[in-house]
N, C-alpha and C positions, 0 to 999 in steps of 0.2 A: 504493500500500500504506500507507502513513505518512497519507495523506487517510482511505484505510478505518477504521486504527486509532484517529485524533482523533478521527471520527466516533462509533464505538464506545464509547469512552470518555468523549465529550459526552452522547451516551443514557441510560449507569450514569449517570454524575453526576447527571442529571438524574433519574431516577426513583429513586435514592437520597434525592437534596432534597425532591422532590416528594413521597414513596411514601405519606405518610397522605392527599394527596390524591387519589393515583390509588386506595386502598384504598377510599375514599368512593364515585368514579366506578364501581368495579367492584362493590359492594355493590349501586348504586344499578341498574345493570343486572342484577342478580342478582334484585332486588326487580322489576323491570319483567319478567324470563322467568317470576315467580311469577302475576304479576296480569294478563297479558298473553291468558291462555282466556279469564278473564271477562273484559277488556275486550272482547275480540271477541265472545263472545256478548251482551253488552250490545248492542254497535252493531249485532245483527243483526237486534235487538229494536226495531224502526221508531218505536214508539208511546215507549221508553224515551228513546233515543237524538236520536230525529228525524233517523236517518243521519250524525250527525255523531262523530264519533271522541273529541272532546274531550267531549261530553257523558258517553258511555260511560264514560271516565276519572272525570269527577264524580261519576256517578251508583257506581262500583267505589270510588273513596275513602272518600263516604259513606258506603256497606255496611261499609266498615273500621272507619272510624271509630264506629261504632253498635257494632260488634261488640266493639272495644275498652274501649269504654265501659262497657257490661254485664259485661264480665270485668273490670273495674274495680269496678265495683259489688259483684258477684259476690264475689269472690277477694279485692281489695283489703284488705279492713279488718283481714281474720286475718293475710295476708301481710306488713302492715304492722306488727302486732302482735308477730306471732315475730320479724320482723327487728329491731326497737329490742329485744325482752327477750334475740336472742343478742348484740347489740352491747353490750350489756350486761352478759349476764352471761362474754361471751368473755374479757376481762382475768384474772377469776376462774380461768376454768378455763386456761387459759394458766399460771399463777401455780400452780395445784397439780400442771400437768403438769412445768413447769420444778425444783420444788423437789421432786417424789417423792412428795408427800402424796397425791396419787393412786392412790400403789400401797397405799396401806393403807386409804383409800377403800372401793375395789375391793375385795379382801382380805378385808375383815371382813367386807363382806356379802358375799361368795361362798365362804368357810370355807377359804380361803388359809393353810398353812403362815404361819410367824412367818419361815421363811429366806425361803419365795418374795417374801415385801413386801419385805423388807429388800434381794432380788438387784435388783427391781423398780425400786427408789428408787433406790436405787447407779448402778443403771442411766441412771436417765431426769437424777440429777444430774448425775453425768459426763457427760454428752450436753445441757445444758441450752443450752451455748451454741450448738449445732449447731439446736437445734429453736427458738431464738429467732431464727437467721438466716433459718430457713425463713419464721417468721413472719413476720420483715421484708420477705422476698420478695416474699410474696404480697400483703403489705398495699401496698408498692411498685406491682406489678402492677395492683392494685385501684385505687388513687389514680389511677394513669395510664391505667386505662379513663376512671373517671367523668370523669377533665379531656381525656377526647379524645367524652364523651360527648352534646359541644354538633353534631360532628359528623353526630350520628345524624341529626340534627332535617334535614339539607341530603339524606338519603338518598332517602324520598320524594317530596321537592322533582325532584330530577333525575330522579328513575323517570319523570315525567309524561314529562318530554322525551322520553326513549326507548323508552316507550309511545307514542306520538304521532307520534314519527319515526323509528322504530327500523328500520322495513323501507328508508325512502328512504334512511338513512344505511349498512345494509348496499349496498342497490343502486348506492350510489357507489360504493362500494369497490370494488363488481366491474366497474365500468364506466370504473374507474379503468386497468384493465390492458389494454392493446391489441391482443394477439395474442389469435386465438381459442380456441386450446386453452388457456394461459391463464387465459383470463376464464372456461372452463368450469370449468379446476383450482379457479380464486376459489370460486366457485358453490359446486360440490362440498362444498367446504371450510367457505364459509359455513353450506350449508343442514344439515351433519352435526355442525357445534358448534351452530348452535342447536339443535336437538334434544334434543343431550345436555343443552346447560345447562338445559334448560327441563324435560324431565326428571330427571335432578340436584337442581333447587334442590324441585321440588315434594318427591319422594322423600325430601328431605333433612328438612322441614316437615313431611312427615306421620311419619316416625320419631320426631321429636323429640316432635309433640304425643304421640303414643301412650306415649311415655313420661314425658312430663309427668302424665300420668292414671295411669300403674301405679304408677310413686314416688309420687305422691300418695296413692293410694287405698290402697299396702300400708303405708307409711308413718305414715298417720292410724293406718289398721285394725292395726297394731303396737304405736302409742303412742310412737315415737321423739319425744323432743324435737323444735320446731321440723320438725315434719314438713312443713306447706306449701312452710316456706323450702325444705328442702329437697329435695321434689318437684319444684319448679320449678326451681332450680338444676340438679338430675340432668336436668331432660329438656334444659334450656340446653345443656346439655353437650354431650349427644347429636350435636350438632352440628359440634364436631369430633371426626375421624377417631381413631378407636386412640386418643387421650391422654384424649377427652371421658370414654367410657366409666370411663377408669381411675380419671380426677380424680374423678370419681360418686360411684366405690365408696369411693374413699380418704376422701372428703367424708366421706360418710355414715359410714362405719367409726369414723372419729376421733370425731366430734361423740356416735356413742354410747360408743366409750369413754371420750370426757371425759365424761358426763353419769354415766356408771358406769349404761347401758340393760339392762337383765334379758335382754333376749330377744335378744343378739347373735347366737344361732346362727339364729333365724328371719331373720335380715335377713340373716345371709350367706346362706342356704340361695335366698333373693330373688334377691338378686346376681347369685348363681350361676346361677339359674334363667332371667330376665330377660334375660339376655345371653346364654343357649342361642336364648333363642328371638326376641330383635333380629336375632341374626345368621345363624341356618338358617332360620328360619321368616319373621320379616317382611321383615327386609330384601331376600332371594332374589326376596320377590315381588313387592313394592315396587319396589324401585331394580330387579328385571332383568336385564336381560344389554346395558345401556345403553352401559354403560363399559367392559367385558370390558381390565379391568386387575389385571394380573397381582397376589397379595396382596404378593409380595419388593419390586414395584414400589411399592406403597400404603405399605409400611413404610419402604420409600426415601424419597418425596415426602414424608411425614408428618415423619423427623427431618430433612430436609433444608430442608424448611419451616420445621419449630421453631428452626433455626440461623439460618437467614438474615428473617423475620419473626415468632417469637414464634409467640403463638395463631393472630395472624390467617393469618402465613404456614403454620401446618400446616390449618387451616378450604381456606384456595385451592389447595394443593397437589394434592387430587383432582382437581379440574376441570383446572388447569395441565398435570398430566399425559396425562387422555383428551385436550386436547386437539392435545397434541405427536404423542401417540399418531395423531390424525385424520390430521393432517397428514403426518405419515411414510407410512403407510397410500394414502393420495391420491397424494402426491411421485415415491414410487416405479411406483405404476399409469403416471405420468403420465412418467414415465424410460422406462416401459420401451415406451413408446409407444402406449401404449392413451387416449391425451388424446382421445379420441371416443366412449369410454366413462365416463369419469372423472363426468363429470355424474348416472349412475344409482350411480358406485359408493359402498356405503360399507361404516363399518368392521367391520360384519357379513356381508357380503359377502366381505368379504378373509380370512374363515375359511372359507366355505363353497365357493370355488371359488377 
């Protein structure tokens, strides 16, 4: 028991010390269940590939790389534009939100009472030092992406590996285990997380672009300040769970109230709209009945993630959960003695019979 326990506690330690490198390793798999169809159809591609697997991977990075490059082309110039002119003018409006000058901003052009600026100011100056904390937060947050952002660069580095030897390194695992029910349990287990992650990561990619194009395109077609930056930010977002969305809105909201935007109610009306239809209409049909995780559960993983990793730990908390989920699902088939079934069953299965 005391051997169990040091053991245990050798582990946390260690994936505590480790945890931004194992966040890399698991991104970097994340990225290899993206790119992993068109690898395979590449190799399947004789005259592309010449049968070889590695080629496949050269010829799928290059397509990347082409493609990022033209969305460089493309997008870059504006995006890099609005980002130096809000770094810019952000100190400003920071400085008239802290000090109240804002509320009279505001006010005058929108034909504001003389008390309502005045409650307005009162307001945001008694509150100044609360909204500069916030600011430091985030600016905190921000620093500590970009200096953890040399990292990125080793992500597609490692995908090759595990595009290349992703399946021999599952097939150890299960070959690892020496009982035969077992190594069907492994099986099971393995062939019903990849699955999901592999649907998961794509579902997760095509949400986000689809949103990168509507914040875009209503954004322009509104005229909000800084509309590229922040189309591209909102659909970033998109990508984590329940907080992504939120941050979007609050993003976007703020930045037109600081700018003092005419048209705030079209852009809430957006909002509003937007995330009707992310969340009945695309996402249902997209992401599927993949993950059939409970939503109490989703809000569970989501703050339980934001406590113990931050963004990235609420970004993994979906996956972490379907796959505890798999595993229970499978554990208990395999308890209750049906380990000769176990290899057909999965987590769709275990609703339907």
């Amino acid at each position: 028991m005391i051997v169990t326990g040091l053991l245990f506690t050798a582990v946390g330690a260690f994936v505590y010390a480790a945890w931004r490198v194992i966040v890399v390793f698991l991104f970097a798999i994340f990225l290899a269940y993206l790119l992993a169809p068109l690898v395979n159809w590449v190799e399947r591609r004789k005259k592309l590939s010449r049968g070889s697997r590695t080629w496949a991977i050269l010829w799928v990075y290059l397509a990347l790389a082409i493609l990022i490059a033209v969305l460089i082309i493309v997008a870059g110039p504006r995006l890099i534009t609005e980002g130096r002119r809000l770094s810019t003018d952000l100190p400003n409006l920071m400085a008239n939100l802290t000090s109240g000058k804002i509320a009279w901003q505001i006010g005058s052009k929108r034909g504001w009472s003389l008390e309502t600026s005045q409650h307005l100011q009162h307001f945001l100056a008694d509150h100044s030092g609360q909204i500069e904390s916030w600011a430091r937060d985030f600016g905190a947050y921000a620093a500590r992406f970009v200096a953890d952002a040399v990292w990125i660069v080793l992500i597609p580095i490692l995908s090759i590996f595990f595009l290349k030897s992703g399946a021999e390194i599952a097939e150890n695992v299960v070959c690892s285990v020496e009982r035969r029910g077992q190594r069907r349990f492994v099986r099971g287990m393995v062939s019903d997380v990849n699955e999901m992650l592999a649907h998961y990561i794509r579902a997760q990619l095509i949400l986000a672009a689809l949103s990168i194009l509507a914040y875009t395109a209503v954004l322009s077609l509104i005229r909000l300040p800084y509309a590229v930056v922040l189309g591209v930010l909102s659909g970033v977002l998109e990508f984590i769970p329940v907080v992504g969305p939120l941050a979007a809105a609050a993003v976007d909201l703020g930045v037109g109230f600081l700018t003092n935007f005419h048209h705030l109610v079209p852009l809430i009306l957006f909002l509003i709209v937007w995330r009707v239809i992310q969340d009945y209409v695309n996402s249902p049909r997209i992401m599927g009945g993949k993950l059939e995780i409970h939503p109490l559960a989703v809000l569970f993983g989501v703050l339980a993630g934001a406590e113990v990793g931050g963004v990235i730990g609420v970004y993994l908390s979906i996956p972490v959960i379907a796959i505890l989920r798999i595993f229970w699902v499978r554990y208990r088939a395999y308890e209750q003695g049906a380990s000769g079934d176990t290899s057909a069953l999965t987590v769709k299965d275990e609703q339907t019979g």
